[in-house]
N, CA, C and O atoms as a Tripos MOL2 file, in Angstrom:
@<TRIPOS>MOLECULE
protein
  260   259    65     0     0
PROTEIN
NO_CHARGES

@<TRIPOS>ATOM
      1 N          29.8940   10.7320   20.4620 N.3       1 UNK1
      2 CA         30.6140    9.4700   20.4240 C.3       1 UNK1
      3 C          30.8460    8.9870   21.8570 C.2       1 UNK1
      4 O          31.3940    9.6760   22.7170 O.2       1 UNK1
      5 N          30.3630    7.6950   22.0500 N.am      2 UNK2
      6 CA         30.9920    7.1750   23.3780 C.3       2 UNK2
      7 C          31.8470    6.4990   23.6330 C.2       2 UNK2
      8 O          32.1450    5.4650   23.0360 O.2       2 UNK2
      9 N          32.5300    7.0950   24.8130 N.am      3 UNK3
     10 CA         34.1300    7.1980   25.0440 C.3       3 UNK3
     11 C          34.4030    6.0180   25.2980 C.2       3 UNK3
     12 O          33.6150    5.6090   26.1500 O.2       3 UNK3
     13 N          35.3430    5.0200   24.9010 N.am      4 UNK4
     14 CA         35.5850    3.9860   25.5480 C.3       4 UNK4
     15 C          36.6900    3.7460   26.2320 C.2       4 UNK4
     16 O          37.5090    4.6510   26.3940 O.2       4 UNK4
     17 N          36.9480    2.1220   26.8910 N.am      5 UNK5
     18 CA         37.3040    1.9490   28.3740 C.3       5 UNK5
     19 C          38.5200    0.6340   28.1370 C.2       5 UNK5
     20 O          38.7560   -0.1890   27.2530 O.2       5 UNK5
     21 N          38.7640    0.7870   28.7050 N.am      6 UNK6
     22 CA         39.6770   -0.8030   28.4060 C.3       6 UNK6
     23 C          39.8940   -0.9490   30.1720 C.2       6 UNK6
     24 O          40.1560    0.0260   30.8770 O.2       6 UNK6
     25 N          39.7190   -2.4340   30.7310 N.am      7 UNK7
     26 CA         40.4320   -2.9870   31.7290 C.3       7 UNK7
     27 C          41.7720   -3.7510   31.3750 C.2       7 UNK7
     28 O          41.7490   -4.5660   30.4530 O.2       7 UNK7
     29 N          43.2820   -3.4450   32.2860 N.am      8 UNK8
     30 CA         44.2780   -3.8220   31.7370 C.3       8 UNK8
     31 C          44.8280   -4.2260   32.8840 C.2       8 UNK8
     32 O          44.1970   -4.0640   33.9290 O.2       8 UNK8
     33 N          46.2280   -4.8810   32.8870 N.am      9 UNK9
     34 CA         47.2010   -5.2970   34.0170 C.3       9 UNK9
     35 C          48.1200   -4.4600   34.0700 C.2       9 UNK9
     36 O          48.3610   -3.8800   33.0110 O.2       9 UNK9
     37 N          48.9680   -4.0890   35.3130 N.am     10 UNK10
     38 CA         49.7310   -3.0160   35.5880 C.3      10 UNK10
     39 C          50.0210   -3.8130   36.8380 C.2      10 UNK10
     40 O          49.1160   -4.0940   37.6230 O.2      10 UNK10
     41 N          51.1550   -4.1440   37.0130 N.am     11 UNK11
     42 CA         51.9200   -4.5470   38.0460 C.3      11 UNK11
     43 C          51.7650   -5.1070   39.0080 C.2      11 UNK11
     44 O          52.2620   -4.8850   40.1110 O.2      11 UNK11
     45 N          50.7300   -6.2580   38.5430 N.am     12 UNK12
     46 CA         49.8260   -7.2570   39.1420 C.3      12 UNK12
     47 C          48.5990   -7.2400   39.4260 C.2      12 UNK12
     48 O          48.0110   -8.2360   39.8490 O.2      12 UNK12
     49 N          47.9380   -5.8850   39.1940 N.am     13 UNK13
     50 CA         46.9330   -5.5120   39.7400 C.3      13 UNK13
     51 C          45.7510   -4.7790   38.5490 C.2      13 UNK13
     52 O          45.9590   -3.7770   37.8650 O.2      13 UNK13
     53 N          44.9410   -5.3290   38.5650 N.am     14 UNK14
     54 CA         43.7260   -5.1130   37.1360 C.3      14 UNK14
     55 C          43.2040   -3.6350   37.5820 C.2      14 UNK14
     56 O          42.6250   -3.3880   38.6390 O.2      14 UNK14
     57 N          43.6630   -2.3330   36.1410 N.am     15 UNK15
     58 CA         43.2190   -1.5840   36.4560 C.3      15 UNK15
     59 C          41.8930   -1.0090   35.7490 C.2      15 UNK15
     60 O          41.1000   -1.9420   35.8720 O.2      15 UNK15
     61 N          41.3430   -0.1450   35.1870 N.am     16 UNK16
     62 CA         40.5730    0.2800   34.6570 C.3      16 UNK16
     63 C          40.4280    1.8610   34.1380 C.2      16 UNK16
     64 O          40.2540    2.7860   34.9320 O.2      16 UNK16
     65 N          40.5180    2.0280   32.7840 N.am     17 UNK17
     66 CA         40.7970    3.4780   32.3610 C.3      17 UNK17
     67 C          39.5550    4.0120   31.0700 C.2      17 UNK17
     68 O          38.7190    3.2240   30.6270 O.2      17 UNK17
     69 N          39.6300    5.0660   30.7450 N.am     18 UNK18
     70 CA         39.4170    5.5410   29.5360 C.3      18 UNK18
     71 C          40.3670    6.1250   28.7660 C.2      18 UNK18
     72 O          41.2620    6.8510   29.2000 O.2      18 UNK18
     73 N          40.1870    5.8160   27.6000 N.am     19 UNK19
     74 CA         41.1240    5.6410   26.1750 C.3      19 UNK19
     75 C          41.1230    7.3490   25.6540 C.2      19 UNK19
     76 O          40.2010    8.0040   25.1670 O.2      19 UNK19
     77 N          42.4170    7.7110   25.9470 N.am     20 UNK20
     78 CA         42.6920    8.9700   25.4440 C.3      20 UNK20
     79 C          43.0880    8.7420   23.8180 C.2      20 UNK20
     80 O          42.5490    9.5100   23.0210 O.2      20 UNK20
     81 N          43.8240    7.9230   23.4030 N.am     21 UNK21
     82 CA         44.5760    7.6430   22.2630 C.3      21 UNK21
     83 C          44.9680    6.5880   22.2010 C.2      21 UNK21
     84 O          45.4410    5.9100   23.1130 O.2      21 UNK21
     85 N          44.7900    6.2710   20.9100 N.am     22 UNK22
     86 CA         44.8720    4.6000   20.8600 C.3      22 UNK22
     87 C          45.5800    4.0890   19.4310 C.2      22 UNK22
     88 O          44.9050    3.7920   18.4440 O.2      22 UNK22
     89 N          46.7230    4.0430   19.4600 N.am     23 UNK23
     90 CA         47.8320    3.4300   19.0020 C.3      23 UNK23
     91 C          48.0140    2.1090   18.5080 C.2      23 UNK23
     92 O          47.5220    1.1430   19.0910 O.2      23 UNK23
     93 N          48.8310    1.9820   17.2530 N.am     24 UNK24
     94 CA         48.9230    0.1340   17.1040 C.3      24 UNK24
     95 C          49.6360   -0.5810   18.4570 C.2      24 UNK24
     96 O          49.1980   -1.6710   18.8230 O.2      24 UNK24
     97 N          50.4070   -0.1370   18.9670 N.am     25 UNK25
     98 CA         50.8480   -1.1380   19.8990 C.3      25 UNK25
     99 C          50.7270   -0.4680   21.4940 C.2      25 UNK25
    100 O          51.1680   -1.0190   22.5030 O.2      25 UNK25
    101 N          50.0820    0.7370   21.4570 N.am     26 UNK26
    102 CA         50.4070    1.4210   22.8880 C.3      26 UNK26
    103 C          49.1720    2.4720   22.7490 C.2      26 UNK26
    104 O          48.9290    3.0280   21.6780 O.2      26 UNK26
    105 N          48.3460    2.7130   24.0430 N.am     27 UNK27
    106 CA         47.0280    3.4720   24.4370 C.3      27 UNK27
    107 C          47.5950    4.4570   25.2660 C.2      27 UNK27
    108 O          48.5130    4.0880   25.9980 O.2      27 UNK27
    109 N          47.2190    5.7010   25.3060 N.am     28 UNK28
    110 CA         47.1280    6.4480   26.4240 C.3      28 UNK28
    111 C          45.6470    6.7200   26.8840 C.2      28 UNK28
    112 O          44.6560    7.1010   26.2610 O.2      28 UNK28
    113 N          45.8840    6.3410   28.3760 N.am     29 UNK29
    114 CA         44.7230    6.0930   29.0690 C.3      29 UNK29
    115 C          44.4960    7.3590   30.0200 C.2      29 UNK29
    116 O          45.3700    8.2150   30.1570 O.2      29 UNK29
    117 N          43.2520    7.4160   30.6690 N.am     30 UNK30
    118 CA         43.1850    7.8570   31.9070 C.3      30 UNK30
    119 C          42.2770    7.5010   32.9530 C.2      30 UNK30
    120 O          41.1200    7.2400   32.6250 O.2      30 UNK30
    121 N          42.6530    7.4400   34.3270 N.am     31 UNK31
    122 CA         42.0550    6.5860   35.2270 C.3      31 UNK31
    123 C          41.2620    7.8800   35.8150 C.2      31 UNK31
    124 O          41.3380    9.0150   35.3450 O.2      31 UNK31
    125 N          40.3080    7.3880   37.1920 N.am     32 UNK32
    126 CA         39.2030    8.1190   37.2710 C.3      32 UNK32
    127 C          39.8310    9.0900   38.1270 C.2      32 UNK32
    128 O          39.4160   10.2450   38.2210 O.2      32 UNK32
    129 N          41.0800    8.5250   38.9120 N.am     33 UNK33
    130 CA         41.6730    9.7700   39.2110 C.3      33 UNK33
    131 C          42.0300   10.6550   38.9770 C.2      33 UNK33
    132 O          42.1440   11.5420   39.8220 O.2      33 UNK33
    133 N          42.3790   10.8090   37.6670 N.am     34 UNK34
    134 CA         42.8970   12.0170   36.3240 C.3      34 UNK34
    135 C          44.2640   11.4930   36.2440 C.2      34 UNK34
    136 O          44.9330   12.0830   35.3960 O.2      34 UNK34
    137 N          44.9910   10.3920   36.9900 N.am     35 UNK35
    138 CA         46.2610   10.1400   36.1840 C.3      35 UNK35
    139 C          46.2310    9.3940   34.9520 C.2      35 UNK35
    140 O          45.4750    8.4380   34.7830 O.2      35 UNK35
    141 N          47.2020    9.9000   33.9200 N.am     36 UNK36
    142 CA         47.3110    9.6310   32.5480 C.3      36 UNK36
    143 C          48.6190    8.7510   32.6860 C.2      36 UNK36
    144 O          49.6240    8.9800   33.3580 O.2      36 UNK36
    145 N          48.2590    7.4420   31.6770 N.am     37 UNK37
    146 CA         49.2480    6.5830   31.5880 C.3      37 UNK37
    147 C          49.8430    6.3320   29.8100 C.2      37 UNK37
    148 O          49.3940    6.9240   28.8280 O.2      37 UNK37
    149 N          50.7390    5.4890   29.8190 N.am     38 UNK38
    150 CA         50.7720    5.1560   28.2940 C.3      38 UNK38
    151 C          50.7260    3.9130   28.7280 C.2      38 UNK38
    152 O          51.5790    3.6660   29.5800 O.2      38 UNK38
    153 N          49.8440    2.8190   28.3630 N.am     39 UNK39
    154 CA         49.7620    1.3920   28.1540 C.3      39 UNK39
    155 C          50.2870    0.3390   26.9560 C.2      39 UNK39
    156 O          49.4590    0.2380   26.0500 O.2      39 UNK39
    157 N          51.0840   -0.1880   26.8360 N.am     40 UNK40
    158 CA         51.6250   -1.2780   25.7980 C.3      40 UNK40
    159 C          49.9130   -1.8260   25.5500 C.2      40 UNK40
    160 O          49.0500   -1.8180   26.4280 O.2      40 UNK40
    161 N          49.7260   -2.2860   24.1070 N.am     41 UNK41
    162 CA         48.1820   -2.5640   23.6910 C.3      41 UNK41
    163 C          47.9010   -4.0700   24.0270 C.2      41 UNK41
    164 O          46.8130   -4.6430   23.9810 O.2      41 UNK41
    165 N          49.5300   -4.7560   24.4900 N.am     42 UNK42
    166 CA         49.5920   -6.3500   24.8970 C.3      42 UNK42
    167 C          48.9960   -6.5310   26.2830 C.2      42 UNK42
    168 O          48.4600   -7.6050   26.5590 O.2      42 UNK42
    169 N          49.0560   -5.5480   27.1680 N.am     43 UNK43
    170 CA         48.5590   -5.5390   28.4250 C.3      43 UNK43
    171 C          46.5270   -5.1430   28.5740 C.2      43 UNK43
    172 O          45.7260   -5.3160   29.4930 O.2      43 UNK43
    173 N          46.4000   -4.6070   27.2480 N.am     44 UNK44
    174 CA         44.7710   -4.9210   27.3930 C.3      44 UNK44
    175 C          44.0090   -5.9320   27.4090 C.2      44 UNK44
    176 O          44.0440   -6.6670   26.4220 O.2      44 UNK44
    177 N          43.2660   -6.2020   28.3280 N.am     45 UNK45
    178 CA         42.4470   -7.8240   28.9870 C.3      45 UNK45
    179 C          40.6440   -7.4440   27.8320 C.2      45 UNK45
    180 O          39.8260   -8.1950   27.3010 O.2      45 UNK45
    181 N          40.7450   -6.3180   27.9040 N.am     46 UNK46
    182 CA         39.4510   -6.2140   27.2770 C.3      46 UNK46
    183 C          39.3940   -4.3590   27.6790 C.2      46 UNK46
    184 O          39.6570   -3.6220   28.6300 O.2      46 UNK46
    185 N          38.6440   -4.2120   25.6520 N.am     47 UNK47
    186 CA         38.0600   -2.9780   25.4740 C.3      47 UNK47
    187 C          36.6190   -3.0390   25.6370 C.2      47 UNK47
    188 O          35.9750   -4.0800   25.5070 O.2      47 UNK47
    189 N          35.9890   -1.6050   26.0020 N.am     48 UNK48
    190 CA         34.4060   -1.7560   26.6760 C.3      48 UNK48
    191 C          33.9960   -0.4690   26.5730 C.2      48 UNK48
    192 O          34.7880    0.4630   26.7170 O.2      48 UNK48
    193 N          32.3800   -0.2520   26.2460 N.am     49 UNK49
    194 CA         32.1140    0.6920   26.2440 C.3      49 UNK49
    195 C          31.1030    1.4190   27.7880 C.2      49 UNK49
    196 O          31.3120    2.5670   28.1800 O.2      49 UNK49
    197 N          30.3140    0.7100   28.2930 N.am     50 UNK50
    198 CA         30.2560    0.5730   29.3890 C.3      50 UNK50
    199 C          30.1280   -0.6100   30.4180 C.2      50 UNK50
    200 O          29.9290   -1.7600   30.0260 O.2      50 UNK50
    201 N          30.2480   -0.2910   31.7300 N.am     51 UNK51
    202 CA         30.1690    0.7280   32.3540 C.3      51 UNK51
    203 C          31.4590    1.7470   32.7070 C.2      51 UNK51
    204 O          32.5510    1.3410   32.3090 O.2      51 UNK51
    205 N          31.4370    2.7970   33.2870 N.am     52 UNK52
    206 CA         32.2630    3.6630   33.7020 C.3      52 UNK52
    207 C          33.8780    2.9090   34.1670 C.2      52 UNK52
    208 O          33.5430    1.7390   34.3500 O.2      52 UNK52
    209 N          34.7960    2.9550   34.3310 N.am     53 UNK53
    210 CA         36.0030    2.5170   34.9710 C.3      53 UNK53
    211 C          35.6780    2.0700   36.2640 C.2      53 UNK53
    212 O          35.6480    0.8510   36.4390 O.2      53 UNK53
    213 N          35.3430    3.0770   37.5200 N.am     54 UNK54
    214 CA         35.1500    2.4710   38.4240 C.3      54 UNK54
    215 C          34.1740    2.1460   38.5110 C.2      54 UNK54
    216 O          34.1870    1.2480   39.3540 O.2      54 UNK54
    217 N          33.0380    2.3240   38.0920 N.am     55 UNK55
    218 CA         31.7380    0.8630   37.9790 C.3      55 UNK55
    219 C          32.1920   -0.2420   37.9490 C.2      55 UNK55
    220 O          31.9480   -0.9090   38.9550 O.2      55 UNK55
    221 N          32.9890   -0.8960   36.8860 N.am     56 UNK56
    222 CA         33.4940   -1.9720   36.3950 C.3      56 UNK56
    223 C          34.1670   -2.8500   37.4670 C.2      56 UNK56
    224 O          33.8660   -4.0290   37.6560 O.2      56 UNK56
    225 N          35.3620   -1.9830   38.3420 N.am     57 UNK57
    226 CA         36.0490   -2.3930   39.3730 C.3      57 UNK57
    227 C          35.3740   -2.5340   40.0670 C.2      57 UNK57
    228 O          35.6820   -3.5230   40.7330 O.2      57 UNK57
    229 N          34.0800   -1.8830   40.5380 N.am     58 UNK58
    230 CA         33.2960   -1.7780   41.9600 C.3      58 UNK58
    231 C          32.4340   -3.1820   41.6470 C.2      58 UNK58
    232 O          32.1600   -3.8510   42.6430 O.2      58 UNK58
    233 N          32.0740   -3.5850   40.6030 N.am     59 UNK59
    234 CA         31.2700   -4.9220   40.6340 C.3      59 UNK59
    235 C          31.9760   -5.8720   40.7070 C.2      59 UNK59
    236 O          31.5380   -6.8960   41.2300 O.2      59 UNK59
    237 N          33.3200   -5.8130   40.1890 N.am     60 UNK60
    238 CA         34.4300   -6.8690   40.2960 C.3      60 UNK60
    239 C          34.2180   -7.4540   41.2250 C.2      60 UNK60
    240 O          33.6050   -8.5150   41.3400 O.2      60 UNK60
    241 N          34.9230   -6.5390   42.3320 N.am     61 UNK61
    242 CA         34.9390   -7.0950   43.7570 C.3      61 UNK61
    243 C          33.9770   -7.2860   44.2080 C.2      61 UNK61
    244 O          34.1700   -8.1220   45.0910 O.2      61 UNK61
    245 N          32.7350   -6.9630   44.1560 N.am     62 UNK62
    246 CA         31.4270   -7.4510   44.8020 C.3      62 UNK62
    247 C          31.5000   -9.1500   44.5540 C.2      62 UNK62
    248 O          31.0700   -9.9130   45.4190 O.2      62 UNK62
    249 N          32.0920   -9.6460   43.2800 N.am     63 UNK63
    250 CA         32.2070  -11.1430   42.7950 C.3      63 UNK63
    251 C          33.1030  -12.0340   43.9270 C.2      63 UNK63
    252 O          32.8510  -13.1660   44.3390 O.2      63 UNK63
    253 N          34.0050  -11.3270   44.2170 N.am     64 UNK64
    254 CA         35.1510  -11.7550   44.9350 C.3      64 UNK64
    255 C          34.3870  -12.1790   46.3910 C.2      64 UNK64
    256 O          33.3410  -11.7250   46.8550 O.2      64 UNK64
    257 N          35.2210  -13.1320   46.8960 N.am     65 UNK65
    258 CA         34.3440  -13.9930   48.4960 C.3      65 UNK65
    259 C          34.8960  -13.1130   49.5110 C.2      65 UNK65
    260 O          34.6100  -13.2820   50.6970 O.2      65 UNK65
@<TRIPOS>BOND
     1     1     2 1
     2     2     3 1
     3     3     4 2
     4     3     5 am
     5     5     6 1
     6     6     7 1
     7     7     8 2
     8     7     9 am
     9     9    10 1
    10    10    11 1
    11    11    12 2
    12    11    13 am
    13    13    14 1
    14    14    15 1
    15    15    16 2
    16    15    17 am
    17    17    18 1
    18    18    19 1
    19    19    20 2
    20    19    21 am
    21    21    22 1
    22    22    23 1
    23    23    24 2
    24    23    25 am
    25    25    26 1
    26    26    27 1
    27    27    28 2
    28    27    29 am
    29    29    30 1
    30    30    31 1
    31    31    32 2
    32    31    33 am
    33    33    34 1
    34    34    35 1
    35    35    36 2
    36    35    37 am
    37    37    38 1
    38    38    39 1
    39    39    40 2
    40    39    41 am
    41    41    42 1
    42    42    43 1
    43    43    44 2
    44    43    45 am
    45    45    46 1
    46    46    47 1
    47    47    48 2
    48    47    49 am
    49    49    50 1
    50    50    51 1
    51    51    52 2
    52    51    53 am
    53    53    54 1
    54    54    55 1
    55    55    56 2
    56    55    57 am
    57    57    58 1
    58    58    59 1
    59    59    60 2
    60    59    61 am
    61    61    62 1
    62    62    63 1
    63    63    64 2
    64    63    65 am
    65    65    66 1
    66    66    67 1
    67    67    68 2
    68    67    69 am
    69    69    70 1
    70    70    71 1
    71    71    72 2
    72    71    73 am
    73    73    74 1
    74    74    75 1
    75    75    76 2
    76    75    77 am
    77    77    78 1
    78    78    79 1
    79    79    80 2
    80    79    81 am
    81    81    82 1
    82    82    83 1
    83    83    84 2
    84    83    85 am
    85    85    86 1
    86    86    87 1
    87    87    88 2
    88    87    89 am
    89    89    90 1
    90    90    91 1
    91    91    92 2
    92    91    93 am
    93    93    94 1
    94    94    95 1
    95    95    96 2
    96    95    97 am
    97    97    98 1
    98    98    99 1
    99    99   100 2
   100    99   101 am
   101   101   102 1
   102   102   103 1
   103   103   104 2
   104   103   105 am
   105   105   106 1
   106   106   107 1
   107   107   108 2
   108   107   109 am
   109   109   110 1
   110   110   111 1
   111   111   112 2
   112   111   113 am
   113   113   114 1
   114   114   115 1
   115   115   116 2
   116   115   117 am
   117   117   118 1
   118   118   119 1
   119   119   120 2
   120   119   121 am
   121   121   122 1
   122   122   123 1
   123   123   124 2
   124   123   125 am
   125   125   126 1
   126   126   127 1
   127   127   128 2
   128   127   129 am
   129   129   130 1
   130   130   131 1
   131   131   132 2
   132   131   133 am
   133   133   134 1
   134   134   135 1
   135   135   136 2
   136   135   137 am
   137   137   138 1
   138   138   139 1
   139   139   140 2
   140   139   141 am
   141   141   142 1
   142   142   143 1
   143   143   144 2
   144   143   145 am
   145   145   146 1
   146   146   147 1
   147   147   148 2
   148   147   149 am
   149   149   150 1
   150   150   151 1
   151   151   152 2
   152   151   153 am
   153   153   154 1
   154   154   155 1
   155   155   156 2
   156   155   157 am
   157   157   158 1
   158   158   159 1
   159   159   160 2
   160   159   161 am
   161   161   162 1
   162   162   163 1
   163   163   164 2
   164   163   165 am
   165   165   166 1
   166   166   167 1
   167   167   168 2
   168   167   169 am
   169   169   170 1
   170   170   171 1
   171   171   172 2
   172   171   173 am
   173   173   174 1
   174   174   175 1
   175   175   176 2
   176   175   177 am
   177   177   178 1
   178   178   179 1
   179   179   180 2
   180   179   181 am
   181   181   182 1
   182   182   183 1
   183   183   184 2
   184   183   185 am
   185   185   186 1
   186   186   187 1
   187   187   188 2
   188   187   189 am
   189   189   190 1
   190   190   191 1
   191   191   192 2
   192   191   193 am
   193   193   194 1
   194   194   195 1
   195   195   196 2
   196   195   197 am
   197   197   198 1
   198   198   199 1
   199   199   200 2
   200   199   201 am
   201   201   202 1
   202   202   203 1
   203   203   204 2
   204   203   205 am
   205   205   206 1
   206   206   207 1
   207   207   208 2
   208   207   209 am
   209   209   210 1
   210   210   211 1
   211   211   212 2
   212   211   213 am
   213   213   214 1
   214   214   215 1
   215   215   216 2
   216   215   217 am
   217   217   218 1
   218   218   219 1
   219   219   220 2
   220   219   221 am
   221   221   222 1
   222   222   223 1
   223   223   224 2
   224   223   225 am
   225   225   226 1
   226   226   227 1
   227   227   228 2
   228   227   229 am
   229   229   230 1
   230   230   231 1
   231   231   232 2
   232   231   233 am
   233   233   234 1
   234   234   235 1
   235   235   236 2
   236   235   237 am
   237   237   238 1
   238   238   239 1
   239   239   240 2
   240   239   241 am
   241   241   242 1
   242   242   243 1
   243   243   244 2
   244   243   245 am
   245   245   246 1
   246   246   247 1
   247   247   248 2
   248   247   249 am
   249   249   250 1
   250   250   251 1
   251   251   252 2
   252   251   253 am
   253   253   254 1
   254   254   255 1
   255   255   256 2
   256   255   257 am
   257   257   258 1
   258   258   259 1
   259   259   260 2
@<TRIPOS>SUBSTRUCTURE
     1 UNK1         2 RESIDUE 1 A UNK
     2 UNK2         6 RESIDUE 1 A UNK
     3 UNK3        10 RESIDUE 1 A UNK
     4 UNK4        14 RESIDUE 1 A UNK
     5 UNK5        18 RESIDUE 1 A UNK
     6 UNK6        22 RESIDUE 1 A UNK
     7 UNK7        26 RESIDUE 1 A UNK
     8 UNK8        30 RESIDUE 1 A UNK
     9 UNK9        34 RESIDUE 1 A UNK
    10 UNK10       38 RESIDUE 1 A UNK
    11 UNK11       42 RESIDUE 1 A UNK
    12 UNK12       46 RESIDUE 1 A UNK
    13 UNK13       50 RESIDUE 1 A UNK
    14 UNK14       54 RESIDUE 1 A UNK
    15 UNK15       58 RESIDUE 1 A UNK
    16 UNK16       62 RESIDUE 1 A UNK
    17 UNK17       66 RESIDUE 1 A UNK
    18 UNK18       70 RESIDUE 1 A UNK
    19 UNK19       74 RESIDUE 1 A UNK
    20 UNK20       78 RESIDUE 1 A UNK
    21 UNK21       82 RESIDUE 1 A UNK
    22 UNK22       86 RESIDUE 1 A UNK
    23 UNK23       90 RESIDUE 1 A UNK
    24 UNK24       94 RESIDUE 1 A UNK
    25 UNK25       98 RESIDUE 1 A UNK
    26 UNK26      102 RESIDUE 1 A UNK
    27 UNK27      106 RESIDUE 1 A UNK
    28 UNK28      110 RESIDUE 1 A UNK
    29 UNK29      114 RESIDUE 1 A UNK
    30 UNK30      118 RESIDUE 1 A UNK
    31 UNK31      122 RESIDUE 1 A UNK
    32 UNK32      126 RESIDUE 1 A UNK
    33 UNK33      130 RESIDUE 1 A UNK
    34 UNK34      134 RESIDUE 1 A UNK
    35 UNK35      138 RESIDUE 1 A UNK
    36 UNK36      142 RESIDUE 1 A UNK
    37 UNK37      146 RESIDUE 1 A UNK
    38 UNK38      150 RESIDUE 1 A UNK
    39 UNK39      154 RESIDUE 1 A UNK
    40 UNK40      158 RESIDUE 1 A UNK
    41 UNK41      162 RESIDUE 1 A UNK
    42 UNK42      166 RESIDUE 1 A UNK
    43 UNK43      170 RESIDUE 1 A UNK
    44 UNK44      174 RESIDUE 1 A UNK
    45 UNK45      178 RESIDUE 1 A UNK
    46 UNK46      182 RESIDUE 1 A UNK
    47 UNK47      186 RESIDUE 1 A UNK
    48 UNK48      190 RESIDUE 1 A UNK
    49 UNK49      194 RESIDUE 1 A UNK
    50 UNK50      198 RESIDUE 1 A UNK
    51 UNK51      202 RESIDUE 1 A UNK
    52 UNK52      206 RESIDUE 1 A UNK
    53 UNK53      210 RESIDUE 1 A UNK
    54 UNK54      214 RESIDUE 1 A UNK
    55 UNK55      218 RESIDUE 1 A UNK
    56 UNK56      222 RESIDUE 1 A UNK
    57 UNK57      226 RESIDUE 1 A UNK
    58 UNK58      230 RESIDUE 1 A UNK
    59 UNK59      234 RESIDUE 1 A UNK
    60 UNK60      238 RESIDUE 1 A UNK
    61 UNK61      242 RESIDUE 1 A UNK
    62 UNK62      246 RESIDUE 1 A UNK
    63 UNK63      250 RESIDUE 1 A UNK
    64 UNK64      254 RESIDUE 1 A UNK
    65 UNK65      258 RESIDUE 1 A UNK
């Protein structure tokens, strides 16, 4: 099964995780650092299957001027 990803907001700043558990209103995530979060499911911008977390971020900013 492939694992999926959600990009979300966290305190102004768009992060990017994989989905440990996934809840009606709240995800526990984990980022590529190995920290584990619990996310409210209102703060997800979008679920994804790839690319990787920081793939995702790393092309972001390539967009950015």
């Amino acid at each position: 099964m492939t694992p999926m990803h959600v990009l979300f907001e966290e305190d102004g700043a768009f992060r990017a995780a994989t989905i440990l558990v996934d809840n009606d209103s709240s995800l526990q995530v984990e980022t590529a650092s190995g920290k584990r979060s619990k996310i409210k499911a209102a703060s997800v911008l979008l679920r994804y299957a790839d690319p990787a977390p920081v793939a995702l971020l790393e092309q972001a900013d390539l967009l950015l001027p």
